[in-house]
N, C-alpha and C positions, 0 to 999 in steps of 0.2 A: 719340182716334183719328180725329178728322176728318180729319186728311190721309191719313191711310190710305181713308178710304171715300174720298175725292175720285180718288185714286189710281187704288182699286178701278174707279171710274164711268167713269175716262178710258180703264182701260183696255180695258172691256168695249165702250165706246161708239166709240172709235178703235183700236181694237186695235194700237197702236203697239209696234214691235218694243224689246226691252231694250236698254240702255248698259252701259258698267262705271261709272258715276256710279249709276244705281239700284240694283249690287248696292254699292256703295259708303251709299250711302244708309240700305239694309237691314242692312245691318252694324252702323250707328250705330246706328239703330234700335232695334234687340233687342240690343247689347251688356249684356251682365249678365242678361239675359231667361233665367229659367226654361225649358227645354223644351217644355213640355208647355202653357204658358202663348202660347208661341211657336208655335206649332204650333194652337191653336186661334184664336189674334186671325190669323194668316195664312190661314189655310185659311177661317175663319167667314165672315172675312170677303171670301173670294175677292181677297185682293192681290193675288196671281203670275197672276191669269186662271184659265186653263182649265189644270189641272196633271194631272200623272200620278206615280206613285208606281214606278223602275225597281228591281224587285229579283229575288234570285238565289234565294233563297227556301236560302238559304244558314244557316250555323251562327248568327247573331247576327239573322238577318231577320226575327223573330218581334217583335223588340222596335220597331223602326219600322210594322211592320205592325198592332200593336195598340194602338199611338197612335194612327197614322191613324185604323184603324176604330172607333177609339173616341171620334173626331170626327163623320167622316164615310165609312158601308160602299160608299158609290157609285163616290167616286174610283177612278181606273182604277188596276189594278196588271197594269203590264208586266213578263214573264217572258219571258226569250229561250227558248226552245223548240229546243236549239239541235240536237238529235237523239246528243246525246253525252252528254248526262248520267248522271248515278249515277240506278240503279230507287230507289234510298233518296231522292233527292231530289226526284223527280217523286210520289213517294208524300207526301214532306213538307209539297210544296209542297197537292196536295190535302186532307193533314188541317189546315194550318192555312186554308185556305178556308173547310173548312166551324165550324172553333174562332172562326174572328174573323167569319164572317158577310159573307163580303168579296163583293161583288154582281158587280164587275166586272173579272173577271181576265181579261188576254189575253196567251194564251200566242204568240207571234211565232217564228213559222219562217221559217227562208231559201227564199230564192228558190230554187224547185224546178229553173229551167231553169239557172238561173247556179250551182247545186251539182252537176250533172250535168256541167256545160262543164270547172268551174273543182275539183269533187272529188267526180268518179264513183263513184271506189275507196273515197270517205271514210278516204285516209289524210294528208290534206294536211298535219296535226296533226300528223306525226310528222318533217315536212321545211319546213314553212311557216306557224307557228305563226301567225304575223304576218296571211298569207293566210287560213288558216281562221277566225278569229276576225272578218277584218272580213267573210266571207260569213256565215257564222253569226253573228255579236254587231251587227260595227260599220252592215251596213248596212240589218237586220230593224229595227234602232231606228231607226237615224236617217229611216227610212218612218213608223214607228207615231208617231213623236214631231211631226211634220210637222203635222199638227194642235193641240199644246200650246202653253202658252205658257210653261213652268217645265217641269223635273222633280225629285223629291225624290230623294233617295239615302240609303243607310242608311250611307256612308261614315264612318270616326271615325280621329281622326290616331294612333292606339299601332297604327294594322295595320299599318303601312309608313312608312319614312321618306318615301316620297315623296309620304304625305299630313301628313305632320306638321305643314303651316302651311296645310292647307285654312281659307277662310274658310266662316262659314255660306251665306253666298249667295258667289257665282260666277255670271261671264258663258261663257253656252256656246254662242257664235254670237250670233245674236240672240236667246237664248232664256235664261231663268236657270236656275242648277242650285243647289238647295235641301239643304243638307248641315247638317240637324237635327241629328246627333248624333256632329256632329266632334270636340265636347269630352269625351265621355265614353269611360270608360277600361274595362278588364275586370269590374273591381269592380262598378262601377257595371251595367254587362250584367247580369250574373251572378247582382247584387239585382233589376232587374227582373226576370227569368225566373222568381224565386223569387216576389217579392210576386205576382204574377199568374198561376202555374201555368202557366206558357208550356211548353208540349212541345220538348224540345230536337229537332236535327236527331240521326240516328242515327249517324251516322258521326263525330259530334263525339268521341264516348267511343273510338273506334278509333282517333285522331290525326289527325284531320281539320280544325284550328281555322279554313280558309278553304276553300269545297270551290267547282267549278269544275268544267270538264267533265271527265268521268271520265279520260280517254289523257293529260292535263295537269294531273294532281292528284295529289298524293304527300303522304305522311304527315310529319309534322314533330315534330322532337324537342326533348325539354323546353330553353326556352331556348332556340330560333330564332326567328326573327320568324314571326309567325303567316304570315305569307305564303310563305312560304321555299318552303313543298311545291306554289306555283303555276310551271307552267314551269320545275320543278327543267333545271339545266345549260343552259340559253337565257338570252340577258340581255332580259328581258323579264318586266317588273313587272307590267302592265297589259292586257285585252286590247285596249283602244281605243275605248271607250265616255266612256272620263273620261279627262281631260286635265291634267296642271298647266296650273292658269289664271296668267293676265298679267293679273290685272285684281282687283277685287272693294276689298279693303282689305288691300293690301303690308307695313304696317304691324306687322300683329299679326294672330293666327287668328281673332280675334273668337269666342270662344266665350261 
């Protein structure tokens, strides 16, 4: 791993902004790489820089979050705080804080004065799905993340067709985006939550398999795409946080 610590050095000491050749690079890298094995030589060894960990604290977010903290409890975990959520999930989100011992959660709300201009009523959701998500989602992160040099995601390609050819790593501006656990399938979830007594999220058992804020979250039925209950009747997959990338390794998902 020397060129990984040489890596590490240049990039703590120049803090130079990412390519799609180094997430091209990282791809090669860890191709055939273990998870968990991937996830400690990256993080131990501080590769990506200063990272954060983006999550929803969602039906499947227990099993990235107890990797993590089972490296390191420090890393930061970014929660959008978006004022719409399910009380199930804000509760969720607190027991696994204090289950995995997580030190540094930041909950990210929108801009008080531009939610007031832009959705006093807070009904924007119901006419401008597009607009509510990047006041609420797309632009509390792209603030918190301004200081990062990476972000992880607990993204995996059987959610959506329109992650099915994520690579592990991804260029996201000048910044990388970290997608641990794009190779693993249901199965494999489902074994984690079990060997580690992972607490599910509660609304998974009422039909809930990808949950989102509450006015834009609908239940889904056996044999939809897990996603299907986000933005039911909108054509919109995503709220704007993650992008299909043009870069990384075109090739193959590199799982």
């Amino acid at each position: 791993m020397a060129e990984a610590a040489l890596r590490r050095i240049d990039r703590i000491d120049l803090a130079p902004r990412w390519t799609s050749a180094d997430a091209h690079r990282l791809n090669n890298m860890f191709r055939g790489t273990d998870t968990a094995e991937m996830l400690r030589t990256v993080l131990g060894e501080a590769m990506l820089g200063d990272v954060a960990v983006v999550s929803s604290f969602g039906t499947e977010s227990a099993v990235l979050l107890h990797l993590v903290a089972s490296i390191d409890r420090q890393i930061p975990v970014l929660f959008l705080e978006t004022g719409k959520h399910f009380a199930e999930t804000l509760a969720y989100r607190d027991a696994l804080e204090t289950r995995l011992g997580l030190r540094d959660l930041r909950n990210l709300t929108p801009d008080a004065d531009m939610l007031a201009r832009k959705d006093g009523n807070g009904l924007r959701w119901s006419f401008d799905p597009d607009g509510c998500c990047e006041i609420r989602k797309v632009l509390p992160l792209e603030t918190a993340l301004a200081g990062f040099d990476a972000s992880i995601t607990g993204r995996k390609a059987f959610q959506a067709e329109t992650r099915a050819a994520l690579p592990r790593f991804e260029l996201d501006g000048d910044r990388l985006k970290f997608n641990p656990l794009i190779g693993w399938d249901k199965a494999a979830i489902d074994a984690y939550f079990t060997e580690h007594d992972l607490p599910r999220h509660p609304l998974e058992a009422e039909g809930y398999p990808s949950i989102g804020c509450a006015p834009c979250t609908s239940k889904v039925r056996p044999g939809e795409d897990p996603r299907s209950g986000r933005w039911a009747g909108w054509d919109k997959t995503e709220c704007g946080i993650h992008t299909v990338p043009d870069d990384g390794d075109p090739d193959q998902p590199s799982f």
